[in-house]
N, C-alpha and C positions, 0 to 999 in steps of 0.2 A: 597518557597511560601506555605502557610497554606493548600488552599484549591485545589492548583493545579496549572499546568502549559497550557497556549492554544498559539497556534500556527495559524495564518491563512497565507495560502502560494498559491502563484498562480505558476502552474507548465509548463514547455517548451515545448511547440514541438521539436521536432530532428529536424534540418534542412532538413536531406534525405529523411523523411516521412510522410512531411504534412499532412493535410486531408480537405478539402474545406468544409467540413460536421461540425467538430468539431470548433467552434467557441472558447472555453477556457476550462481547465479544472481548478481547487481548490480544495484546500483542507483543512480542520482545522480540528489538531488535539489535543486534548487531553491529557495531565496526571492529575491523579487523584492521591492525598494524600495518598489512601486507595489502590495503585497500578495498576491502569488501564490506556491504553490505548487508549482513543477512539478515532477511526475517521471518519469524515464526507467529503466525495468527492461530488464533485459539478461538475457534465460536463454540458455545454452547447452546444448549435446544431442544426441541423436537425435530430432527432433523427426516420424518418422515411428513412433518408438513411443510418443509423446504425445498426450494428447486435448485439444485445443486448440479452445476453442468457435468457432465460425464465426462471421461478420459477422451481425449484423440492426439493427434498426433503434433506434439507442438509444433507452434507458427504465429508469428505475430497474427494477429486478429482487429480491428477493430470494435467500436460500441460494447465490447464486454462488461461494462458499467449499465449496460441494460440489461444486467440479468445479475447474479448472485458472485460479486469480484471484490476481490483484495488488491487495497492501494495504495500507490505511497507517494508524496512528492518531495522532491529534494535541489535543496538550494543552498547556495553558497554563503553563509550568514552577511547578512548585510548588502545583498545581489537584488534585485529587482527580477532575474532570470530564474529560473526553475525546472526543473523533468518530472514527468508524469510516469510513473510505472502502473499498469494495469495488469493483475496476475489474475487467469479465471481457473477455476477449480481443474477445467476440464485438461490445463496444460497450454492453453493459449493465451499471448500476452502481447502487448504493447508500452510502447514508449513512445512521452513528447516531450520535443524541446518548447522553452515559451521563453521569451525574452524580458517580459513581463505578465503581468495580470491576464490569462488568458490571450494571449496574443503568443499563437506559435501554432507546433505541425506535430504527423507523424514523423518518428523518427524509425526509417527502415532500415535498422542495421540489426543484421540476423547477430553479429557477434556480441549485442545486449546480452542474448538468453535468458534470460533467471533463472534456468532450473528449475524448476516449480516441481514440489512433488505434496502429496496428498494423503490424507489417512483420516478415516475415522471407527471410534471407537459409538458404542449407542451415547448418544446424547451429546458428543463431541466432534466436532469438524476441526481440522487441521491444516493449513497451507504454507510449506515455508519455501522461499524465494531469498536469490540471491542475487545483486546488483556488483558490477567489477566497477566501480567509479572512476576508475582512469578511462573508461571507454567513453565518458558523459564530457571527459575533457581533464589536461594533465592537473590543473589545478582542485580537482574533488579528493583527489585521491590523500590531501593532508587539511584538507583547509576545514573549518570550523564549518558545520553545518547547520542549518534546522530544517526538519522534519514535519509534515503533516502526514497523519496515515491511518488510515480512514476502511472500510467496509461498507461496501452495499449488497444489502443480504433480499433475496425474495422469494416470499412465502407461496406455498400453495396456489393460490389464489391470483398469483400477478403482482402484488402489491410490494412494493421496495421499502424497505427500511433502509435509511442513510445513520450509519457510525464514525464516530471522529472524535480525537480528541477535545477539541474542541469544535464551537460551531459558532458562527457568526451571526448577527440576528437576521431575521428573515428565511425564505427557504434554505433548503443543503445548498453550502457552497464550499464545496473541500478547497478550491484553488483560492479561496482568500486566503488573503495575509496572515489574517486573525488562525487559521487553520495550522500556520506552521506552529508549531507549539512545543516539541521535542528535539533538545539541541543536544549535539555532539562537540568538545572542542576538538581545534585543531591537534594532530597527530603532530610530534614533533620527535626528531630522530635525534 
């Protein structure tokens, strides 16, 4: 595709983790011809019984997947290796290289960024993020992708909801296999 590829995908609850609070989350995202990733998450809610981290000054962060974060991983169709993106509400974020199945790091490179910006309406949280995939490695930036991309939302109370397209059996496991679910092809000039 000339101008890009878009994706709109509405994502699961886990069966063990409900949340009375969150009514659905979506998501759509983005490729861009020019190498970009972008994505737009969509929760909807009572977002007055939700812990929603507050604005600060972006900077990578880690454990953000212990409170209320939007996520993505991304691998090279057919790759065993994979990157972790973790966007938190509040503008801090993170990234991991993995070479395979869990197995990998932070990756400190401030020129990741996402962009992360924020907005909500009553009843509606919003978070979109943008990924440069030529910084992940020259090869992302055309090659055929899949996707898992996931939300962990928490309520009032402490308690986590894990969302994903799909889910594999047993507890949340976003980084399995089974989790990449959403493919892009290869970008071709």
């Amino acid at each position: 595709m000339e101008h890009g590829q878009e994706r709109a995908v509405a994502l699961i609850c886990h069966p063990g983790t409900r949340s009375d609070a969150v009514r659905g989350v979506r998501a759509r995202v983005t490729r861009t011809a020019d190498g970009i990733l972008a994505v737009r998450y969509s929760l909807e809610g009572d977002l007055d019984r939700l812990r929603i981290p507050r604005a600060r000054t972006p900077r990578i962060a880690e454990r953000l997947w212990q409170h209320t974060c939007c996520e993505m991983f991304v691998a090279s169709k057919g790759s065993p290796g994979y990157h972790e993106f973790n966007f938190g509400p509040s503008g801090e974020w993170a990234a991991y290289a993995f070479a395979r199945y869990r197995d990998g790091g932070l990756l400190a490179d401030e020129q990741l960024d996402p962009k992360i910006a924020v907005r909500s309406t009553e009843g509606r949280f919003e978070l979109d993020a943008r990924v440069r995939l030529s910084r992940l490695s020259p090869i992302h930036h055309a090659a055929a992708l899949s996707l898992a991309v996931s939300a962990v939302v928490e309520d009032d109370s402490g308690k986590l909801s894990y969302w994903a397209l799909r889910h594999p059996p047993g507890k949340p496991d976003f980084h399995h296999p089974d989790a990449f679910a959403l493919e892009f092809d290869e970008i071709r000039n």
